[in-house]
C-alpha positions as a Markdown table, in Angstrom:
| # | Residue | x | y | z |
|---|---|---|---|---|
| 1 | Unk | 13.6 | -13.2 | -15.0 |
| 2 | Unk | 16.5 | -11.0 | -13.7 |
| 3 | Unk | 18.3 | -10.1 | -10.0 |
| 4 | Unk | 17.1 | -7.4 | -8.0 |
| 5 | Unk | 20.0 | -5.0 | -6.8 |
| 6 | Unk | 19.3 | -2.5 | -3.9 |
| 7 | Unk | 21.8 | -0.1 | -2.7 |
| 8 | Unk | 20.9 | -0.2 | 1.5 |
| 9 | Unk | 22.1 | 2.2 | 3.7 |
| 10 | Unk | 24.5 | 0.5 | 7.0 |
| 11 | Unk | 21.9 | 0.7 | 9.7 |
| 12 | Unk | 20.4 | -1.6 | 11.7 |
| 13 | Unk | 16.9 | -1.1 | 10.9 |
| 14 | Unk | 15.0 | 0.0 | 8.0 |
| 15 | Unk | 11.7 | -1.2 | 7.8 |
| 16 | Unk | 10.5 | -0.1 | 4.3 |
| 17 | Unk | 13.2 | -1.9 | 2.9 |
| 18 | Unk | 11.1 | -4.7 | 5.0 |
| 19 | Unk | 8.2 | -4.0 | 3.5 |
| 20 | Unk | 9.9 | -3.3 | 0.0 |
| 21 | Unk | 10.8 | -7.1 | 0.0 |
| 22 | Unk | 7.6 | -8.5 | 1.0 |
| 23 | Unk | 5.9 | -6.8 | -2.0 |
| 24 | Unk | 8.3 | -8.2 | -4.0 |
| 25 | Unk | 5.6 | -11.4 | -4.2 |
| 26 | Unk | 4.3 | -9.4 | -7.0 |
| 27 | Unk | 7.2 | -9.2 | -9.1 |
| 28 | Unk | 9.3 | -12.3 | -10.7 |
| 29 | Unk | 12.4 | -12.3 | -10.2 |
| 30 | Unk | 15.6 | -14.3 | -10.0 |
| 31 | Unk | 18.1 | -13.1 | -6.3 |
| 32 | Unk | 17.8 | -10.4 | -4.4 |
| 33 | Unk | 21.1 | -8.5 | -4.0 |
| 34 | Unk | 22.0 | -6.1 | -1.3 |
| 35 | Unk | 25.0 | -3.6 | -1.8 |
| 36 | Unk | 26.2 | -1.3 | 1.3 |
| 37 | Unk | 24.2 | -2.3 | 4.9 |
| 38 | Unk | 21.9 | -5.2 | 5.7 |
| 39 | Unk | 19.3 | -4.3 | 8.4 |
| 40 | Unk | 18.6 | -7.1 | 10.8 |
| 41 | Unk | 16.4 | -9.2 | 10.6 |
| 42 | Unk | 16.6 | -9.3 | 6.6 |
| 43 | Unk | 18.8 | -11.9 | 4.8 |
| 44 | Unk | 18.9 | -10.9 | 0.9 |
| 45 | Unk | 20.0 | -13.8 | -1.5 |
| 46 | Unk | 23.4 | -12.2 | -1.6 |
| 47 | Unk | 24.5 | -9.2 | 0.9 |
| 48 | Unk | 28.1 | -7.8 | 0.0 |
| 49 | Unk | 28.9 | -4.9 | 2.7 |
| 50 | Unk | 30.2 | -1.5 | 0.9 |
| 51 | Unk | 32.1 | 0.6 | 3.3 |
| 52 | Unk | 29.9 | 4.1 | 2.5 |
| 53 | Unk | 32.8 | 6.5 | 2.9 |
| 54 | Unk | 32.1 | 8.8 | 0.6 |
| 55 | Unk | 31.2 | 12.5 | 0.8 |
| 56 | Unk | 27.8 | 12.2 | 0.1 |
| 57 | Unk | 24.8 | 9.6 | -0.7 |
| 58 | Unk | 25.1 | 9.9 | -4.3 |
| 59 | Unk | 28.2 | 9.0 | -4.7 |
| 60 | Unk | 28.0 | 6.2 | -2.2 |
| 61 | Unk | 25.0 | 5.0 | -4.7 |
| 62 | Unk | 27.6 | 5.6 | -8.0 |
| 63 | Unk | 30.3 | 3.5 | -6.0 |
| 64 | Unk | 27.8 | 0.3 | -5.3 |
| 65 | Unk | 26.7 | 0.9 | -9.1 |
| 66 | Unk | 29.4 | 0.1 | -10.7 |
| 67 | Unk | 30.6 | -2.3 | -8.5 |
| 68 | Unk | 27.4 | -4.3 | -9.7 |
| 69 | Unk | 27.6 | -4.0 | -13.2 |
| 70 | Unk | 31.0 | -5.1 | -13.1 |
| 71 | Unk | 29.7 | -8.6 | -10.6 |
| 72 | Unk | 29.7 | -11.2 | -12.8 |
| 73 | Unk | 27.2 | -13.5 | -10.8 |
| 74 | Unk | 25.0 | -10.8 | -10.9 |
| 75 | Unk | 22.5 | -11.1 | -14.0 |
| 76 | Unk | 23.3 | -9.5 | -17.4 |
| 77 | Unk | 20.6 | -7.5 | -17.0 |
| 78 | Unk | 19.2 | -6.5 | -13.4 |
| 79 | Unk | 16.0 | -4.2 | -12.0 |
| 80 | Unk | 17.2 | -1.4 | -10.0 |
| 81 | Unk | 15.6 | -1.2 | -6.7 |
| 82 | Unk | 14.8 | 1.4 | -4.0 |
| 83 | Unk | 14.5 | 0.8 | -0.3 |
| 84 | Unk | 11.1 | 2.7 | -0.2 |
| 85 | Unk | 9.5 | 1.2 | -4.1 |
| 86 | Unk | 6.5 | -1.1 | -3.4 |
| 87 | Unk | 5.0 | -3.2 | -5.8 |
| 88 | Unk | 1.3 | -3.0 | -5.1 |
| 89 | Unk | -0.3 | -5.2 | -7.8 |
| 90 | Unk | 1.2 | -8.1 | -9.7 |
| 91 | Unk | 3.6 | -7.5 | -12.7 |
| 92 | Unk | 4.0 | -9.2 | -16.1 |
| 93 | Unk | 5.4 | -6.5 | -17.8 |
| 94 | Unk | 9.0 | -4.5 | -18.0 |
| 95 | Unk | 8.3 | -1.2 | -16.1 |
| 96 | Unk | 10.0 | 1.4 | -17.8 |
| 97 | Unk | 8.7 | 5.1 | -16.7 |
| 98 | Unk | 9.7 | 8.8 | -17.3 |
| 99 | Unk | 8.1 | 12.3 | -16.1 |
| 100 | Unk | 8.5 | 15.1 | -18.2 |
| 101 | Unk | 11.2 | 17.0 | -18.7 |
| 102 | Unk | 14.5 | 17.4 | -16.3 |
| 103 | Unk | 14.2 | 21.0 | -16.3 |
| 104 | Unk | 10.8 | 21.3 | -15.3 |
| 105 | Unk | 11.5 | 18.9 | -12.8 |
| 106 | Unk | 14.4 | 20.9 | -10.8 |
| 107 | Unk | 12.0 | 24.0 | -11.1 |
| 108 | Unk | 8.9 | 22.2 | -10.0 |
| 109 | Unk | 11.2 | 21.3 | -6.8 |
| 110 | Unk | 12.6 | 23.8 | -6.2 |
| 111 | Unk | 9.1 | 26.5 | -6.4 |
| 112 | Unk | 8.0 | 23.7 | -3.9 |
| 113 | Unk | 10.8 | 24.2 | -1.5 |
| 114 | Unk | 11.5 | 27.8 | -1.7 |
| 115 | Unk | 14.6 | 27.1 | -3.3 |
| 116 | Unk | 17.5 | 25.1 | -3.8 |
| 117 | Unk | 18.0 | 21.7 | -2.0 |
| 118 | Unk | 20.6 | 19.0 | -1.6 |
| 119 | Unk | 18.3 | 16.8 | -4.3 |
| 120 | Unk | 17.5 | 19.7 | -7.0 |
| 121 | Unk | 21.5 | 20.4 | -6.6 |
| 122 | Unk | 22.0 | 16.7 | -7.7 |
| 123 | Unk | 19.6 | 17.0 | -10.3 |
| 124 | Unk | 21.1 | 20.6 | -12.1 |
| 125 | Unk | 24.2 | 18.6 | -12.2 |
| 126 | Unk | 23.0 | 15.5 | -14.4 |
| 127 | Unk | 21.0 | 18.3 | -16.8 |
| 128 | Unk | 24.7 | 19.9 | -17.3 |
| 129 | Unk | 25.9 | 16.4 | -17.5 |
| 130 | Unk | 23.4 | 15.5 | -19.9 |
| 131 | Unk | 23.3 | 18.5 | -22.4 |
| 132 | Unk | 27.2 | 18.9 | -22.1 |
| 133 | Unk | 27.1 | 15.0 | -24.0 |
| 134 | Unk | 24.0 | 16.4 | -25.9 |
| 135 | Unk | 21.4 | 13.8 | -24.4 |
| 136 | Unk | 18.0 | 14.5 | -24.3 |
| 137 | Unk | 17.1 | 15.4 | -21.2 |
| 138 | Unk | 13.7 | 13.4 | -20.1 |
| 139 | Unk | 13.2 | 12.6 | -16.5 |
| 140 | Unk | 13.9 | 9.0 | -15.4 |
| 141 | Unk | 14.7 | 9.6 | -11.5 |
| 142 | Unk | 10.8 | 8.2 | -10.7 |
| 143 | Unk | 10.2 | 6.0 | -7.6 |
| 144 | Unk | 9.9 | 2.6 | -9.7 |
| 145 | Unk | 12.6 | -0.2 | -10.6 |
| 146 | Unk | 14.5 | 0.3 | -14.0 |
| 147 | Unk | 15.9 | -2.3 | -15.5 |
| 148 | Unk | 19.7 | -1.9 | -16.2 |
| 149 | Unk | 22.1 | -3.9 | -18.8 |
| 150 | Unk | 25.3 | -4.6 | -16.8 |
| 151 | Unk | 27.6 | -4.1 | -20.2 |
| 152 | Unk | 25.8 | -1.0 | -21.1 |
| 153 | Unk | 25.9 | 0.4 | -17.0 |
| 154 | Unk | 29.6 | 0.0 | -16.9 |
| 155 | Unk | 30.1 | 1.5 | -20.2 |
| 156 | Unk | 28.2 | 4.5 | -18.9 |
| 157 | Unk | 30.4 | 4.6 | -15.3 |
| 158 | Unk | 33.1 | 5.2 | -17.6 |
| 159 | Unk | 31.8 | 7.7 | -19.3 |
| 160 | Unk | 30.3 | 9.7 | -16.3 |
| 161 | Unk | 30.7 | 10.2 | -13.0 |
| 162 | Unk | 27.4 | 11.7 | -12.1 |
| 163 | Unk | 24.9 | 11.5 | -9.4 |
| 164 | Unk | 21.7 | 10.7 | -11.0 |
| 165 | Unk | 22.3 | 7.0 | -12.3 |
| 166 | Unk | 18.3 | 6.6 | -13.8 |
| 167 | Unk | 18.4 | 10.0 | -15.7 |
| 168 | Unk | 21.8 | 9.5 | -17.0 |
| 169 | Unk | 21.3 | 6.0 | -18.0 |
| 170 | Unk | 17.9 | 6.4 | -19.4 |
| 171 | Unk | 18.9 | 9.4 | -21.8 |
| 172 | Unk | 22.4 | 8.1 | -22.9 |
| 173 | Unk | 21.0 | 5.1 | -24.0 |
| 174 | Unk | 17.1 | 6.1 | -25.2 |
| 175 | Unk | 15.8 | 3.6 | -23.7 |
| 176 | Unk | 12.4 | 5.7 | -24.0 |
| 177 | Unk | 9.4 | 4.3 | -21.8 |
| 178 | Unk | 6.0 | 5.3 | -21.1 |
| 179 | Unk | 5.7 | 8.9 | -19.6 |
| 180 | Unk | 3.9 | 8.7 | -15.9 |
| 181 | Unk | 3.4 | 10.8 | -12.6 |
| 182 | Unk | 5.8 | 9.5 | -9.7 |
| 183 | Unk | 4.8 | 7.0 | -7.1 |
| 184 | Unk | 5.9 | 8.8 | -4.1 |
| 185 | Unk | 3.6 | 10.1 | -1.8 |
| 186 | Unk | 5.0 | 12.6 | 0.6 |
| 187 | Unk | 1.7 | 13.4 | 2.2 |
| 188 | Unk | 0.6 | 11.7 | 5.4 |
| 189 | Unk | -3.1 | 12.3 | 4.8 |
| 190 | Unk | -2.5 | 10.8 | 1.4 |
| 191 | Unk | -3.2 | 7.2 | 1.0 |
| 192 | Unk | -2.9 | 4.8 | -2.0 |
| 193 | Unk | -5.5 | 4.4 | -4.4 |
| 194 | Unk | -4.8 | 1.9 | -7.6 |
| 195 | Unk | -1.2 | 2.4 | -9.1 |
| 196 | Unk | 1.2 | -0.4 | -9.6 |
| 197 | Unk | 4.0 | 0.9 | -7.6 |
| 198 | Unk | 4.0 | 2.9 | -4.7 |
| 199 | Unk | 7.0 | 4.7 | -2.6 |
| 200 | Unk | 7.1 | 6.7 | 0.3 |
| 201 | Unk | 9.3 | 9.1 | 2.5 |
| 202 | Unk | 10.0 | 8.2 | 6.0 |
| 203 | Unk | 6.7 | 10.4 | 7.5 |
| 204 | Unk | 4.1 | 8.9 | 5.0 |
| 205 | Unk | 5.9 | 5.5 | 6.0 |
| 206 | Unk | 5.9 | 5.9 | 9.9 |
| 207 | Unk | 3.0 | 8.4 | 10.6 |
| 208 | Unk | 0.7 | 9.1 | 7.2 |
| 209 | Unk | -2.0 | 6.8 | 5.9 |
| 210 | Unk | -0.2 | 5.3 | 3.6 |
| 211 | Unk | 2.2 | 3.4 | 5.7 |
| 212 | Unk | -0.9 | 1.8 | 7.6 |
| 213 | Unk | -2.0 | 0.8 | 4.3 |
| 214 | Unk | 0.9 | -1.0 | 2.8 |
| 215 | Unk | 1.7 | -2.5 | 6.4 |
| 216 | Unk | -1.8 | -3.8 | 6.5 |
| 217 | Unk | -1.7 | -5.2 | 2.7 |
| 218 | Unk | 2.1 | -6.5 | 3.5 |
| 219 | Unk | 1.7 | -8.2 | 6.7 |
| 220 | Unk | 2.7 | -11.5 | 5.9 |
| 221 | Unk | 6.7 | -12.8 | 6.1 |
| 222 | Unk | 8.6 | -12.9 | 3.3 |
| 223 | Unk | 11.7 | -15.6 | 2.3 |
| 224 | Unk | 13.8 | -12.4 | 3.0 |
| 225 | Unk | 13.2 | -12.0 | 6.9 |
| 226 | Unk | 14.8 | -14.5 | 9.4 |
């Protein structure tokens, strides 16, 4: 079994990241780590506080990402958690997902949204990150946990300093993986149906179906609440 590492943002309340934790019954693991914030009311195996100061969330994310492949208490290899991934059915295998092409993703986004956004931005920067090392250029940034080698995450910090940490590690590395649609649902008519993992925004959280449904399935404490 390995750590879990999340990357919280310093508020006092997040309560997917509750709900996050209490799914993690389903999926064996060693600590729970918590880099940046710790909402109340949660207490992570380990919490080390990460001053967020930089200009934007990404590289905040960068910051706490190498400072965890370079934690030696941390384990050698480590799954790479969201705030808003669920883990809907039990797991005995090593998730490791794509979808599609990079490129197709930043167009698909940005035909959605009328143009370019803060995310798609991020995103056009790894593909130039990527093809200017002459990776592939497959899309790992899918709302599930990747699992990450500390030795080979560091190597890659010092190699780029780019926003995107699952697309870049995932293609520098060819790790491959088993090509699947994303977990999000954005939708607050949408609920969840039979998929492993599940992930939300904070509308299908707080007001869709959805977030009835996993609070309903997730209702129970977990070892990470006080």
């Amino acid at each position: 079994m390995h750590d879990i590492v999340y990357f919280v943002k310093d508020t006092d309340k997040n309560e997917e990241l509750r709900y996050s934790l209490r799914s993690l019954t389903n999926f064996p693991h060693k600590k729970v780590w918590f880099y940046g914030g710790c909402p109340k009311g949660l207490k992570p195996d380990v919490h080390i506080y990460v001053d967020q100061t930089k200009p934007t969330k990404w590289e905040n994310i960068f910051m706490m990402f190498k400072m965890a492949c370079e934690n030696k208490d941390i384990s050698k290899d480590f799954w790479l958690f969201n705030d808003d991934f669920f883990v809907m059915k039990p797991i005995n295998y090593k998730p490791n997902f794509y979808d599609g092409d990079l490129y197709k993703r930043v167009v698909t986004l940005e035909d959605k949204h009328n143009g370019v956004t803060p995310y798609s931005q991020q995103l056009r920067y790894t593909l130039q990150e990527l093809e200017g090392l002459g990776c592939s250029t497959i899309n790992y940034a899918l709302h599930a946990p990747m699992l990450i080698n500390k030795v080979k995450g560091k190597e890659l910090t010092n190699i780029i300093d780019g926003p995107m940490i699952r697309c870049l590690y995932g293609n520098y590395f060819k790790i491959g993986g088993e090509q699947h649609s994303d977990f999000k649902i954005d939708s607050i008519t949408k609920g969840y149906k039979d998929s492993d993992f599940l992930s939300t925004n904070d509308k299908s959280f707080h007001d869709g179906l959805v977030g009835q449904q996993i609070r309903e399935i997730f209702k129970n404490k977990c070892k990470y609440e006080e």
